[in-house]
C-alpha positions as CSV (number, residue, x, y, z in Angstrom):
1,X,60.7,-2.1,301.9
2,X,60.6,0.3,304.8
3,X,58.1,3.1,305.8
4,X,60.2,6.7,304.2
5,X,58.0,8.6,307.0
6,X,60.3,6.3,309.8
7,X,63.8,8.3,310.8
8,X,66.7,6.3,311.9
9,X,67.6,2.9,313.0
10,X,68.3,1.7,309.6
11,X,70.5,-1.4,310.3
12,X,68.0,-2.5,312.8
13,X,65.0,-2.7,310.9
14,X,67.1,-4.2,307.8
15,X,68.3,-7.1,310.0
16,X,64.9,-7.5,311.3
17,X,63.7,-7.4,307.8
18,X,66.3,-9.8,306.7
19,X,65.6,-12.4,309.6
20,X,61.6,-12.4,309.0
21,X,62.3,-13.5,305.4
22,X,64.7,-15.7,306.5
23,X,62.2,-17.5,309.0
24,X,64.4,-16.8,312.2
25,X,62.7,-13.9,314.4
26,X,63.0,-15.0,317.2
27,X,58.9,-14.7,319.0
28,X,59.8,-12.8,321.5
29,X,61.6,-9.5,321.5
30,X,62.9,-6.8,323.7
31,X,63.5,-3.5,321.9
32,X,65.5,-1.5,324.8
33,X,67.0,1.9,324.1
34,X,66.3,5.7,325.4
35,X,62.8,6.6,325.6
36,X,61.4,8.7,322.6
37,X,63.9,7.3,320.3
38,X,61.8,5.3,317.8
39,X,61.7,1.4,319.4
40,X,57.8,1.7,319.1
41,X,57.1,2.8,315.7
42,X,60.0,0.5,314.4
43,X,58.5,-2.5,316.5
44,X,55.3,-1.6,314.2
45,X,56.8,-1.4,311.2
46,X,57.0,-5.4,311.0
47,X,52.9,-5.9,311.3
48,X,52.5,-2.7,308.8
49,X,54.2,-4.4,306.0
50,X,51.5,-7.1,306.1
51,X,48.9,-5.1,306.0
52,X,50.5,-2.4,303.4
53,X,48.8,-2.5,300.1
54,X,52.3,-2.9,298.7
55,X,53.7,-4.9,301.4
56,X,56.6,-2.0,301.8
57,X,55.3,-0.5,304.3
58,X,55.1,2.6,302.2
59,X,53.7,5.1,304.4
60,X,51.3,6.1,301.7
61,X,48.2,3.2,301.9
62,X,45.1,2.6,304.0
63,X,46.6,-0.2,305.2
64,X,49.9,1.8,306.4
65,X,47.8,4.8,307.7
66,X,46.4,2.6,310.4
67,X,49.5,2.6,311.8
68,X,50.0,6.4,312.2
69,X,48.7,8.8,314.7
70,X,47.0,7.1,317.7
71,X,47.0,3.6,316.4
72,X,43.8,1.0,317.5
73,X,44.1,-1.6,320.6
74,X,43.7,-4.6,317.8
75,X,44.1,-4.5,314.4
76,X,43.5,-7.8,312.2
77,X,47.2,-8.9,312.7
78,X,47.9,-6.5,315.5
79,X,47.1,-6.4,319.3
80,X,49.0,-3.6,321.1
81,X,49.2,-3.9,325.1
82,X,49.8,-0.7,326.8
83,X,50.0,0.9,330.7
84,X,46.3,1.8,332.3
85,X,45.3,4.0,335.0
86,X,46.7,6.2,337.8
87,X,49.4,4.2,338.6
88,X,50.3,3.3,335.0
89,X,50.9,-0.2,335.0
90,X,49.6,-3.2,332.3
91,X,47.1,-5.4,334.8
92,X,46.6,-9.3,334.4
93,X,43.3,-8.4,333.5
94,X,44.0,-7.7,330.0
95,X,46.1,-11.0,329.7
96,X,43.8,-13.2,330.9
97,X,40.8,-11.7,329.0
98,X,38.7,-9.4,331.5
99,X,39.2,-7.0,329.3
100,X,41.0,-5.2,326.5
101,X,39.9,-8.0,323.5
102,X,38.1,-10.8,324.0
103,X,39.7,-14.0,325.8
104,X,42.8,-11.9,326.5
105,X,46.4,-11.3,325.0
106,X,47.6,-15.1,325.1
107,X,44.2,-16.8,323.6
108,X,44.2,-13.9,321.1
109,X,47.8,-14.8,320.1
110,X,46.8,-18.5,319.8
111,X,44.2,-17.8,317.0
112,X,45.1,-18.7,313.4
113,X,46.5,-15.8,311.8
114,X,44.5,-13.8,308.9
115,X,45.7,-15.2,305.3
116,X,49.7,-14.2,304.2
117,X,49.8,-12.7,307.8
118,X,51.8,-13.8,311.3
119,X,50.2,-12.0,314.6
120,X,52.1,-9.2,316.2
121,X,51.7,-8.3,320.2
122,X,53.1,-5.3,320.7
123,X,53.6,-4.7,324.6
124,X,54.7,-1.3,325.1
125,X,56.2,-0.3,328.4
126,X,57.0,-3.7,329.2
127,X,58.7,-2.8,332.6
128,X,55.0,-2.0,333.7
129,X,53.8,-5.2,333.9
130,X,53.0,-6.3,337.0
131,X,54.2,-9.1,338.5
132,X,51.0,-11.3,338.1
133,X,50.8,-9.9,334.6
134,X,54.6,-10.9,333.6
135,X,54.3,-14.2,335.1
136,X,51.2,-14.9,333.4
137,X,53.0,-14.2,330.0
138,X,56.4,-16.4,331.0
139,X,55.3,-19.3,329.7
140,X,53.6,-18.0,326.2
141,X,56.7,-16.0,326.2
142,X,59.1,-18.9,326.6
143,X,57.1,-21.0,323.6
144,X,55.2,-18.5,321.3
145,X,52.7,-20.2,318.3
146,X,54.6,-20.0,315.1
147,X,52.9,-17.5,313.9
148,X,53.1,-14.9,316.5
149,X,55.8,-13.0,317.6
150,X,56.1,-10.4,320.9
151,X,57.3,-7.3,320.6
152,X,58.2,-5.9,324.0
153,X,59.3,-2.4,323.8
154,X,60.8,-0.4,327.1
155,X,63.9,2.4,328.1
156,X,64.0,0.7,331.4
157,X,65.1,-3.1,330.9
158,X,66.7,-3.2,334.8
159,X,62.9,-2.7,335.8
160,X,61.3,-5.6,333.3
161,X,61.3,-9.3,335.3
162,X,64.5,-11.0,334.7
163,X,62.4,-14.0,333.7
164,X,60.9,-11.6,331.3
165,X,64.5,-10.9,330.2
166,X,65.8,-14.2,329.7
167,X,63.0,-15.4,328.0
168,X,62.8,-12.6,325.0
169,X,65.7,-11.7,322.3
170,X,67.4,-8.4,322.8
171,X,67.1,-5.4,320.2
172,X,69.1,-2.6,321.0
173,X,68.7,1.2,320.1
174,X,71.1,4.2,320.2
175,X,70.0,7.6,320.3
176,X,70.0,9.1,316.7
177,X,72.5,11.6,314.9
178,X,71.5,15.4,316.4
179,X,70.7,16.3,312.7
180,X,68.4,13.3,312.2
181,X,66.5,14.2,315.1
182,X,66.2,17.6,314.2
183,X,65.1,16.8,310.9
184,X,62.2,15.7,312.3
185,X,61.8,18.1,314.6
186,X,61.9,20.5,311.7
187,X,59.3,18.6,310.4
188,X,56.9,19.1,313.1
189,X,57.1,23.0,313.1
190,X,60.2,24.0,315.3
191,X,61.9,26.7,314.6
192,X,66.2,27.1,313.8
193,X,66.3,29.4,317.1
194,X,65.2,26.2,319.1
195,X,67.4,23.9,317.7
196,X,70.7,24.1,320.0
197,X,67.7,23.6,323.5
198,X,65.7,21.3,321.1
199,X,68.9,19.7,320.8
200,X,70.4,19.4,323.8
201,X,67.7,18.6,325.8
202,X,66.2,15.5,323.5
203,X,69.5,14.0,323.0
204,X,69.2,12.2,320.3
205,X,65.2,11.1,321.0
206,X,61.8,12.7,319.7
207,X,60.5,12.5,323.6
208,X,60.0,16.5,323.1
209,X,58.7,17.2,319.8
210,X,55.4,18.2,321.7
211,X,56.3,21.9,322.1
212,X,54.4,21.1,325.5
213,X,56.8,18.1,326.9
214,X,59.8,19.8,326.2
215,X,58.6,23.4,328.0
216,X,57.6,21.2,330.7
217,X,61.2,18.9,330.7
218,X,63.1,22.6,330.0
219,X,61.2,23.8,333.3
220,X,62.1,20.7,335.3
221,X,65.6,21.4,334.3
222,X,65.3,24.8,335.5
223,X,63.9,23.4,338.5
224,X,66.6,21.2,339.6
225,X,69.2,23.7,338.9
226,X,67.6,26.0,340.9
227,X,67.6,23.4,343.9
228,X,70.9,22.6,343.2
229,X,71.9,26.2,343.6
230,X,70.3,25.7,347.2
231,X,66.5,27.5,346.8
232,X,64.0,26.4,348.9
233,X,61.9,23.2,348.0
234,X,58.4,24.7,347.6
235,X,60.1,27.9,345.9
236,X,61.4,25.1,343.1
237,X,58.8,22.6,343.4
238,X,56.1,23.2,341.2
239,X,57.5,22.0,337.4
240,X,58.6,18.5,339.6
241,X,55.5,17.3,340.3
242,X,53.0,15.1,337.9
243,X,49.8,16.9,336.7
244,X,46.6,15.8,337.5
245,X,45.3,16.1,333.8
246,X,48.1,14.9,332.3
247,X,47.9,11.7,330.0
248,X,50.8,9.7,331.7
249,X,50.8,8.2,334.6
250,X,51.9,9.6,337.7
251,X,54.7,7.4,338.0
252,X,55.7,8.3,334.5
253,X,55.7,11.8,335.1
254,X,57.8,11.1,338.3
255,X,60.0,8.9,336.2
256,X,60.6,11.4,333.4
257,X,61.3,14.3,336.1
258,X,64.0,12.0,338.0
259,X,65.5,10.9,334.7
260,X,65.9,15.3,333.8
261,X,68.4,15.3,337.2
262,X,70.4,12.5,336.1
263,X,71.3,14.2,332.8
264,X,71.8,17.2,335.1
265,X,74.2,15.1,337.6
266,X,75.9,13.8,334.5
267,X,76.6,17.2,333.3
268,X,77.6,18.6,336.6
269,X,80.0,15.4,336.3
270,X,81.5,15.6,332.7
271,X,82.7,19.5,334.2
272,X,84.5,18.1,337.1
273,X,86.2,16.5,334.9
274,X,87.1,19.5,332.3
275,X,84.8,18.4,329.8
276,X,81.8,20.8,328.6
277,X,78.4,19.7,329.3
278,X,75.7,18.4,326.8
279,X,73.0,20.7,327.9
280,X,75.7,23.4,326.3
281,X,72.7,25.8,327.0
282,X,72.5,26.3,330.6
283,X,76.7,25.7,331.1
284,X,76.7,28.8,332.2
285,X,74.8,27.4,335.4
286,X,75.8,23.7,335.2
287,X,79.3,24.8,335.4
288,X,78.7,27.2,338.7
289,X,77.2,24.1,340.5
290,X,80.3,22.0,339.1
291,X,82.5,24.6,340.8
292,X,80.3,24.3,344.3
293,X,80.2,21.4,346.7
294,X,77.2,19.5,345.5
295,X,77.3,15.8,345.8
296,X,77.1,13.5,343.1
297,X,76.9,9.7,344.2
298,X,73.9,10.5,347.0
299,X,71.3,11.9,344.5
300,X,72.6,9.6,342.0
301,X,72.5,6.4,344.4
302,X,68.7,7.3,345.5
303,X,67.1,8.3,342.4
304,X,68.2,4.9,340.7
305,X,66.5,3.3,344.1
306,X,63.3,5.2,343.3
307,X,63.1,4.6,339.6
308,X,63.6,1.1,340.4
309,X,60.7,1.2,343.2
310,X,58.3,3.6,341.6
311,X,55.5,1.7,342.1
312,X,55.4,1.4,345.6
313,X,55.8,5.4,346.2
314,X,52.5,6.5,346.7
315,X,53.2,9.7,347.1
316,X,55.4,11.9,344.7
317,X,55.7,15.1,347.3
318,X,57.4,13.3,349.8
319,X,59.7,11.3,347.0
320,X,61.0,14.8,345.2
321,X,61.6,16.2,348.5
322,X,63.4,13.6,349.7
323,X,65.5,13.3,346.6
324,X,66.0,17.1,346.5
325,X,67.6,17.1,350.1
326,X,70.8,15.0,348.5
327,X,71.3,17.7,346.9
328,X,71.8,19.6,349.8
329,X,75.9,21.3,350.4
């Protein structure tokens, strides 16, 4: 009854399982956890079974194939919401029906089901809905149709609307076991001489299985480091700020580069206080700025303050500068 292809999570998707046969999913959900571990694909494992030939989600149908690789906006039982643009964020336009399907998320989620189906809206980086967007939703939210259920999927639940919050059931992931991450990793081409960075660096997640992402999050790494060890800002700079061709968002970018420095800080923490540091391979180098007088709380303090208030930077320069003068000793 569960897709083989899927790593992880069992006891999760096994209650969810359990509580759709049962009749008592809750309609709305928030699946919170790290980013990259899996919330997403399990989230889509509940519409997939409907649609599975063998209603398993085997992994091996038509019907389950539509669900791997870059899966479609709307499928018959499946409507998936996701960030747009520059800025990255999920506009009221496509919940009220100017664009992305006809009528918009809640009319969509209104409509009478296809036969031996329920409908699914997936909304995936739900902490990028904008306020006119989330307040839209409350009330669908608050009183789903029967047959629908929302499926809200983020790693930052501080930064979703506490009405949001209140209103949706909470479904909480860990990262996975390092061997059932690299297991997967293994899978996708990477090498045994990788694995202890591979490792390290994904903690637990599948955030770098693009050999791409995790060169670029290894460089960031290298990058903060390197400011930490007192180089000059535009000597460092470069692997910090977001690309112009990239895919995410610039605020993603610049939320995925802040979030490298606080596993560095929490490193550079855990060997103040004689433990050894998960990124085991740079210690040589986390431990050296352990030793020095770099401050903690300061970086810390601000780089929550701008992942909470992303949205209103408009300019990531200025922000990563900023952020790289608390590191100053």
């Amino acid at each position: 009854m569960f897709d083989p292809s899927l790593a992880g999570h069992r006891a999760v998707r096994e209650r969810l399982l359990e509580r759709l046969e049962t009749g008592t999913l809750a309609g709305s959900l928030l699946f919170t956890g790290p980013d990259g571990v899996g919330k997403r694909r399990v989230a889509m494992e509940l519409p997939q079974r409907e649609l599975c030939f063998r209603r398993t989600a085997c992994g091996q149908c038509e019907g389950c194939r539509m669900f791997q690789g870059e899966v479609p906006a709307e499928l018959p039982n499946f409507l998936r919401v996701a960030p747009e643009g520059k800025a990255g964020l999920i506009r009221i336009t496509a919940i009220r029906g100017d664009d992305l399907v006809e009528g918009g998320v809640i009319q969509w989620a209104h409509r009478t089901p296809p036969p031996g189906c329920r409908r699914w809206v997936l909304v995936e980086d739900a902490h990028r809905l904008n306020e006119a967007s989330a307040n839209m939703l409350l009330k669908t939210l608050e009183e789903p149709p029967r047959w629908t259920h929302f499926l809200l999927v983020t790693h930052r639940p501080e930064a979703v609307l506490p009405t949001i919050r209140s209103r949706c059931e909470r479904i909480g992931f860990q990262p996975l076991a390092p061997g059932e991450a690299w297991a997967v990793a293994r899978r996708e081409g990477w090498e045994e001489d990788r694995r202890e960075e591979w490792t390290a660096l994904s903690a637990g997640t599948f955030r770098y299985l693009e050999p791409e992402a995790f060169q670029r999050a290894s460089d960031q790494l290298e990058a903060w480091i390197a400011l930490g060890e007192r180089s000059a800002f535009a000597d460092a700079c470069a692997p910090l700020l977001p690309g112009k061709d990239a895919d995410a968002s610039q605020n993603e970018q610049v939320a995925r580069c802040l979030e490298i420095l606080l596993l560095l800080l929490a490193d550079v923490c855990r060997c103040r206080e004689g433990r050894p540091p998960s990124l085991a391979p740079w210690a040589p180098r986390i431990q050296r700025l352990a030793a020095s007088p770099m401050p903690l709380d300061r970086p810390q303090a601000r780089v929550f303050d701008a992942l909470r208030n992303l949205m209103r930077n408009p300019s990531p320069d200025s922000l990563l500068r900023e952020i790289a003068m608390t590191l100053g000793w």
